[in-house]
N, C-alpha and C positions, 0 to 999 in steps of 0.2 A: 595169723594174718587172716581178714575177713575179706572174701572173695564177693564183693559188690557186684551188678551189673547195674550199670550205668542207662538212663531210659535212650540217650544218644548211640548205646553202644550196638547198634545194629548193622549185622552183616550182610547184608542187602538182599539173602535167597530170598525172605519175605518179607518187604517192606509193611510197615500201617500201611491201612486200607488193601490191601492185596487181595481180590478175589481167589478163595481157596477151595476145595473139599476136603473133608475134614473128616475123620473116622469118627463117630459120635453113634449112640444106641437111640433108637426110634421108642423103643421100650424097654418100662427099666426090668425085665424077665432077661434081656441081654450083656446086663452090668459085667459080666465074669466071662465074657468072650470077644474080645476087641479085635482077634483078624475077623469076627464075622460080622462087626460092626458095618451098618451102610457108610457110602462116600457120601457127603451132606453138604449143600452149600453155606459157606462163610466167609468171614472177612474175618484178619489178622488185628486186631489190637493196637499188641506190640511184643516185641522181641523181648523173653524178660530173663532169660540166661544162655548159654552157649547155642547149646542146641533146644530151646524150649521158646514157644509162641503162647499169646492170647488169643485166641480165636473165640468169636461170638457165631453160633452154628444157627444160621439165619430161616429154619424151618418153622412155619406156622403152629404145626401140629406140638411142637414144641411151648411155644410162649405162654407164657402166661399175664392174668392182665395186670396193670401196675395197680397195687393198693393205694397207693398214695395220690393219685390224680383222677378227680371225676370224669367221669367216662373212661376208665383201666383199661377197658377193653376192646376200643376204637384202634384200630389198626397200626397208627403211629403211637401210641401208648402200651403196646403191648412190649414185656419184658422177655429176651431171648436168653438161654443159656450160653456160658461164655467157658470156655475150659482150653487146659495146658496140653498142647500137644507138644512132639517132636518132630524135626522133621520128615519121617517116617510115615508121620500117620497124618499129613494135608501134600496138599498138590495144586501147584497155584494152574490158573485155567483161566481160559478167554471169559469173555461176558457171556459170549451165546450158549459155553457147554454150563456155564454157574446158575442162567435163568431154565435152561432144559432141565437140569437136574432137580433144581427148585420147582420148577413145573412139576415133574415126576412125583417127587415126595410130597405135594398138596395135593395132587391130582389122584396118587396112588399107582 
């Protein structure tokens, strides 16, 4: 029996578009240590099995620019990392602690 999930079958801890933080590495020298990974701002996707999300990890220093579209690197073209968390490792959060932390990680 094939265990589908359904793109409807979401259990509401974190809906699409749901401001999160998200445990993600700033540098890839941190790929092999995820509790030391920072909290990151992002938004949720979608819910794509039990306990597992899409989350796009919304930091600048991050993006890269779209190849595909002249000027790739104008601000609304640039392309963000998107990756499978648990619920373990995002924590949904108001607007004001998602733009602070976003501040923090641009600003340093």
């Amino acid at each position: 029996m094939i265990n589908e999930y359904l793109p409807d079958d979401n259990d509401g801890r974190f809906p699409e578009d749901t401001l999160v933080l998200v445990r993600y590495p700033l540098r890839e020298d941190r790929n092999d240590a995820r509790d030391s990974w920072p909290w990151l701002p992002g938004t949720v996707l979608a819910q794509c099995g039990r306990d597992e999300r899409r989350v796009v990890v919304e930091v600048p220093a991050l993006a890269i620019p779209h190849p595909n579209v002249p000027n790739g690197d104008a601000p609304e073209n640039l392309l963000y990392p998107a990756c499978f968390r648990d619920a373990t490792e995002i924590r949904a959060v108001s607007m004001h602690v998602w733009q602070r932390v976003r501040n923090e990680a641009v600003h340093g």
